[in-house]
N, C-alpha and C positions, 0 to 999 in steps of 0.2 A: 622673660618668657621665651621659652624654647619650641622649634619644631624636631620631633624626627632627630631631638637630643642636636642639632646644630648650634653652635656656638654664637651664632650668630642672630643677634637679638631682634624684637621685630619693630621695633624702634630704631633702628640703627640709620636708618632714613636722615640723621643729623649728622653720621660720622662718616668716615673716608672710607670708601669703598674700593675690592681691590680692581685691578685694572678688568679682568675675565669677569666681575660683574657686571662694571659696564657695558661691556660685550653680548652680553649674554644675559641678560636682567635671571635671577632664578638661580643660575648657576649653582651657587655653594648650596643649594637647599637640594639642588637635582641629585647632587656628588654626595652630597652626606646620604641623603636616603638611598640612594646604588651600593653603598657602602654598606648600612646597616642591613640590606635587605640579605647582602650578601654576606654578611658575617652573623646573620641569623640570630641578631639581639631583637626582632621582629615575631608577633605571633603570627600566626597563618592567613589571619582575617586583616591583620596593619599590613601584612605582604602586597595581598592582592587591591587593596586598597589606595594603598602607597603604587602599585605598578599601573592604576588607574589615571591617578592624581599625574606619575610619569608620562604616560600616553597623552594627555593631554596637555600638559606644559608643552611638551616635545613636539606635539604636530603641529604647530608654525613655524616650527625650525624644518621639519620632516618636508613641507613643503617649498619651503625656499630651496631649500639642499635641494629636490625636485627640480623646481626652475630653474634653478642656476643650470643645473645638468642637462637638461632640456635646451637650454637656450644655446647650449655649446656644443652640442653632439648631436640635438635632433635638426636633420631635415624635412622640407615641407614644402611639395609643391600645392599649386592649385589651380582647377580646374573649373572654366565657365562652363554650364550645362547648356546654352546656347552654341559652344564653338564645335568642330568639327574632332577637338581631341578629346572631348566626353563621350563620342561614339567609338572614337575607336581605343578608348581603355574600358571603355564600357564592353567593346566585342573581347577582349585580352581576356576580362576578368567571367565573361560568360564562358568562353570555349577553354579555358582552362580550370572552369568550376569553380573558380576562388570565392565565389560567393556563397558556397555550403555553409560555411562557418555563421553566415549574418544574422542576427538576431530580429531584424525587421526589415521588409522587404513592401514592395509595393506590388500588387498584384492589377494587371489591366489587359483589356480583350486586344489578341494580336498578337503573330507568333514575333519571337523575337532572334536574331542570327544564334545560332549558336546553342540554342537554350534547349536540349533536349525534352525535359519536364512537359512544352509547353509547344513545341516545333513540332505541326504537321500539316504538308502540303496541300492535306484533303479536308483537315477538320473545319467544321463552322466555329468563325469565333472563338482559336483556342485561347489557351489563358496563357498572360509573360508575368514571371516576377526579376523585378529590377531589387538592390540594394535601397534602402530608404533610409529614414531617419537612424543614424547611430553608427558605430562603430563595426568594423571586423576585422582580422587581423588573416595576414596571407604570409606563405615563400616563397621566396624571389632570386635564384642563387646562392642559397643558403643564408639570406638573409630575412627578417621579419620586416614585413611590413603593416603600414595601420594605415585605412581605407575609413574614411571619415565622413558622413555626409550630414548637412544641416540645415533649416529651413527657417526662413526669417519671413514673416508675414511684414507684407509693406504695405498691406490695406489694400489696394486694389489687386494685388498677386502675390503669389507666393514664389520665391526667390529661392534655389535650392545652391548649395555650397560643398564643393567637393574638392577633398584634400587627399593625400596618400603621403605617409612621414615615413622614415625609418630613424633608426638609431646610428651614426656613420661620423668617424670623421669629417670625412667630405661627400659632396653629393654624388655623385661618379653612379651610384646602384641608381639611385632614381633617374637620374637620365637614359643608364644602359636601360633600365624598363621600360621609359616612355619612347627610347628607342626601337626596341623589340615590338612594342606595344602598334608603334608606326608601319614598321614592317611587316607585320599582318596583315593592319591596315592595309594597307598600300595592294598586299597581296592579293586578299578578297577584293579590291576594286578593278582590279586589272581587266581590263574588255568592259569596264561595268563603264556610265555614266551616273553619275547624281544632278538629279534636279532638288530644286533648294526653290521652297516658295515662304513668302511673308508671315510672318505670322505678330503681329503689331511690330515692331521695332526692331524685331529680330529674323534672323534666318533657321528653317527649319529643314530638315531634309524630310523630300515628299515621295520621294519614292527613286530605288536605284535601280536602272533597267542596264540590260547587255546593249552595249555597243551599238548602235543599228549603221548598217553601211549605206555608204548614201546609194548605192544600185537600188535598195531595197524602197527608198524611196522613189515611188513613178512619175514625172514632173516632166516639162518640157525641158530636154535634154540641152538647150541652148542657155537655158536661164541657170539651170545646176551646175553646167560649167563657168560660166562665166562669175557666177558668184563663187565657188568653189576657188578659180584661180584669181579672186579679186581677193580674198582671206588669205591664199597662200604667201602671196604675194607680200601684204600689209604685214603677217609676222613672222616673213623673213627679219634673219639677224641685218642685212645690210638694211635695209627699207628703216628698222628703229636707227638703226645708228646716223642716217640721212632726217629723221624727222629730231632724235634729239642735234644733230649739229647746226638744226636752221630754229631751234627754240621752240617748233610746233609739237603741240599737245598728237601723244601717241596716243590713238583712239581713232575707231572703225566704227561708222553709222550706218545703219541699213532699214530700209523702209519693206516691208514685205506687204502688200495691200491684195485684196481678191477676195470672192465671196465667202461664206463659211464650207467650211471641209476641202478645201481646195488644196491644203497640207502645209501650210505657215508655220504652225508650232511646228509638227512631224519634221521639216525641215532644218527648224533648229534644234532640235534634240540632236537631229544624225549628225549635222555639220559641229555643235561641243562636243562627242564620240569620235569624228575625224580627227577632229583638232585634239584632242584627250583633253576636254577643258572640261569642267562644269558650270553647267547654267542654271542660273539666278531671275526666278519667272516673278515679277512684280503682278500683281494682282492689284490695279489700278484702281476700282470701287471699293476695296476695301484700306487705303490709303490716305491719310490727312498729310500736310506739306512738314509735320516732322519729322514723319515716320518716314516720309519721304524721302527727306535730308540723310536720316540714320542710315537710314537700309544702304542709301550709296556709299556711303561711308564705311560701311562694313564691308564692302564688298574686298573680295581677294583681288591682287595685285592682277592674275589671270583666269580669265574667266569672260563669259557670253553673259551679260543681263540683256534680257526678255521682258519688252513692256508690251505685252497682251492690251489690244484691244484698244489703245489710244486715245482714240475718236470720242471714249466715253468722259474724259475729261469735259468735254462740253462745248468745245469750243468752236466759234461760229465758222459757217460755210465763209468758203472762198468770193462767195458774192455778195457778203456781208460783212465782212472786214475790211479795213482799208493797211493794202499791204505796204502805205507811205507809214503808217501806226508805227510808232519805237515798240519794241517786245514788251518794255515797264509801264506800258499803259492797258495791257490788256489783262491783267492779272484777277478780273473779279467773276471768272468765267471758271466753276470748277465743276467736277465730278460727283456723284451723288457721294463717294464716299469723303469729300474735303477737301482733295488736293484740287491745287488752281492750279492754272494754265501757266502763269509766273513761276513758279516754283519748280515745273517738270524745268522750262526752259534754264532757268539759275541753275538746276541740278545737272539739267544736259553741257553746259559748259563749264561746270564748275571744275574744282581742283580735283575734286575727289572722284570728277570722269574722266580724267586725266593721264592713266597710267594704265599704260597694257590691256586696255581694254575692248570687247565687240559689244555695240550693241546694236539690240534689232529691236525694230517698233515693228508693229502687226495694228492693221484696221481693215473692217469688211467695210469701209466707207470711207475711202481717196478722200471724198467730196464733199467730207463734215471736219475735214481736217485745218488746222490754222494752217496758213501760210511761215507761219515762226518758225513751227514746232520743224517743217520738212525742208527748211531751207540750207543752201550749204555749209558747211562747218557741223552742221548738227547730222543731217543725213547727206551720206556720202552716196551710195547708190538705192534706187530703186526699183523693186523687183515686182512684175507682176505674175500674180498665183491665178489662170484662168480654168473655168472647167473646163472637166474632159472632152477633151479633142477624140477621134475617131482610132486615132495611134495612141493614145492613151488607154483608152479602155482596152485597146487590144493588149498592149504592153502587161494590162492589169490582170487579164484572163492570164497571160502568159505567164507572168509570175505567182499568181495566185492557182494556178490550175492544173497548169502544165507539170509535166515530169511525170504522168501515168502510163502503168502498162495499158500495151493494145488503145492507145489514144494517141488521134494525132491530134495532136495543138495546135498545130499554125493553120489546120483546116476550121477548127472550133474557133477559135482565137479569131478568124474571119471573119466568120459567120458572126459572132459575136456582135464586135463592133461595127459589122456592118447592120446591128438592127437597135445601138444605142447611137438615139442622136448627136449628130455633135453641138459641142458647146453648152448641153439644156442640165446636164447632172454633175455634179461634182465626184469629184474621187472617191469621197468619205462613201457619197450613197452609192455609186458603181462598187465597192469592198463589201461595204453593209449586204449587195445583192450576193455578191459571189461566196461568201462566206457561207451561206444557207446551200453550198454545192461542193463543197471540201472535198466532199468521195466522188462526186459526179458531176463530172462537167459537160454532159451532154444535156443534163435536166436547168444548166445553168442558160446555154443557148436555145433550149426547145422553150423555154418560158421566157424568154428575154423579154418577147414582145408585151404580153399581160402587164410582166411589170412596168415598163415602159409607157404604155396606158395610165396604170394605175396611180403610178407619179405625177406624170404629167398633168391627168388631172388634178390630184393635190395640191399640186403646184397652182393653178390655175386658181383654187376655192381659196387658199391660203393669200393669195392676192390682193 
């Protein structure tokens, strides 16, 4: 019995087969029918039937021939959606449209850099569409590329995977991409800061503002300096090269303490902008001692991390701890969200705080603080943030008010803070007042006094 008039019997299975059989199991049955189809010993109906029968033999070859090709010529990098290069090939492929072609996109409230569709300064709530699930295909130098993304449910979250391949001898176009890609990057952040807050295990960016100079922040002008040239100082080149030749861990501690709105954060936002670093705000209550561990770990080689608010760890006043205690006995004292009081401290000296690092603890409560957490090696200097002094508020009118026609300021500016007490209001609420006087700063000092009352009492019932 024959197929397709081949010679070759279907029983044959007993005898010696030629060597391109074994190869290629099908073989002489593929080549005789390619032959007969094409010498037209076939009718129209065994044709198309017979080129069926071919298509399907042939596509486990069609796809290996595929791989192989694939695994030799295509490149493939890829991209975590948590690090800082998904934002910025993510800004590449917005401001250059690459994403028209995409077939599925994700749609979400909030404008996005770049995104014209969806980008408006004024609008409520505009709408952004990002790239989603699947495929799209871009040019890149005359070269194509393929822009991949994927989504693997792990049960508690969803995991997103992002690739970008070309067809290339060598990688060279993909790097020159993610290098161009950089230099955008890089471009749009220039004067800019990012701040980066927690988000479980990872880092997010929370928002990126222009530069603030530290003039702009109002502070007593003894304490801005003096921290100011204590940072200078620490990341000079000679200061690392004297802390690596004695073995001592490079890293800078700073305790900022004082009421609320006194300008602790605002402080450090300007001073990562001085430095052009970015800073990394932990969010202390929302923290268990892994996420803990992670977050330090992830942290960049340079960079301010920002431990907000400290004290809520929980840990006993200074008259209730016994400061003979070793650190590893105090460990069962934690935070509503988890993290214990062990674990800041293991993480504060750990390896992973170890390099090129600032950081700064902030508490409106000195007095709820462990003796552990602020001792030295851990915090290096401490700074106090108090309220508005009399030269402060005036400072504040002056920057915030001054520079109008037909107004003098330094008579207003006077008058001012000669009728805001000293030491009773913080920064925040001396701004919060002047704000409501942007065009007029005479309505600012004719009402000073009401408000000033009307605080004061609050203050008093809030008691």
């Amino acid at each position: 019995m024959t197929l397709l008039g081949s010679q070759i019997p279907l029983e044959a299975g007993s005898q010696q087969l030629p060597m391109v059989e074994l190869l290629i199991p099908g073989f002489a049955i593929i080549s005789n029918a390619i032959s007969q189809i094409f010498s037209g010993q076939l009718s129209g109906c065994t044709q198309i039937l017979c080129l069926f029968v071919l298509v399907a033999l042939s596509k486990p070859y069609l796809f290996q021939l595929r791989d192989w090709f694939l695994e030799f010529f295509q490149w493939t990098i890829h991209i975590r959606p948590y690090e800082e290069t998904y934002n910025m090939v993510q800004g590449w492929i917005l401001s250059h449209k690459s994403d028209r072609t995409a077939r599925s996109v994700l749609v979400t409230m909030g404008a996005r850099q770049n995104n014209e569709d969806s980008f408006n300064a004024y609008s409520k709530k505009p709408l952004s569409y990002l790239p989603w699930e699947g495929v799209f295909y871009f040019w890149y130098k005359k070269n194509l590329l393929m822009y991949r993304t994927t989504h693997t449910d792990l049960g508690f979250r969803i995991e997103e995977k992002v690739s970008i391949s070309c067809i290339s001898r060598s990688p060279s176009i993909l790097k020159d991409f993610m290098s161009e890609c950089h230099r955008q990057y890089l471009k749009t952040l220039r004067n800019k800061t990012i701040i980066y807050k927690n988000q479980g295990n990872n880092w997010k960016i929370d928002a990126t503002v222009d530069t603030r100079p530290l003039s702009t922040v109002i502070l007593n002008e003894c304490l801005k300096e003096t921290v100011v040239q204590d940072l200078t100082k620490f990341l000079d080149p000679e200061t690392r090269r004297w802390y690596s030749d004695r073995r001592i861990p490079y890293k800078r501690g700073y305790l900022f303490y004082g009421p609320p709105g006194t300008g602790k954060t605002s402080f450090s936002v300007s001073i990562a902008g001085e430095l052009d670093m970015n800073i990394y705000i932990f969010s202390i209550p929302n923290i268990d001692d892994r996420n803990l561990k992670d977050l330090f770990a992830s942290l960049p080689e340079r960079c301010i991390a920002l431990l907000e608010d400290i004290d809520v760890i929980g840990a006993a006043s200074p008259q209730h701890s016994n400061p003979s205690e070793p650190d590893n006995n105090r460990d069962i004292r934690s935070s509503p969200g988890g993290v214990s009081l062990s674990s800041v401290l293991n993480t504060l000296d750990g390896v992973s705080s170890q390099v090129n690092r600032i950081f700064i603890l902030t508490t409106n409560h000195l007095h709820k603080l462990d003796k552990a957490i602020i001792r030295p090696g851990r915090v290096d200097m401490k700074a106090e943030f108090e309220l508005a002094s009399k030269s402060i508020a005036k400072a504040m009118f002056t920057y915030m008010l001054g520079g109008q026609e037909n107004v003098d300021t330094e008579e207003q500016s006077e008058a001012f803070a000669g009728r805001v007490p000293d030491s009773k209001f913080s920064p925040a609420e001396i701004m919060n007042y002047l704000q409501r006087y942007r065009k007029a700063p005479a309505g600012a000092v004719e009402n000073c006094g009401k408000w000033v009352d009307n605080l004061l009492q609050e203050k008093r019932m809030n008691k």
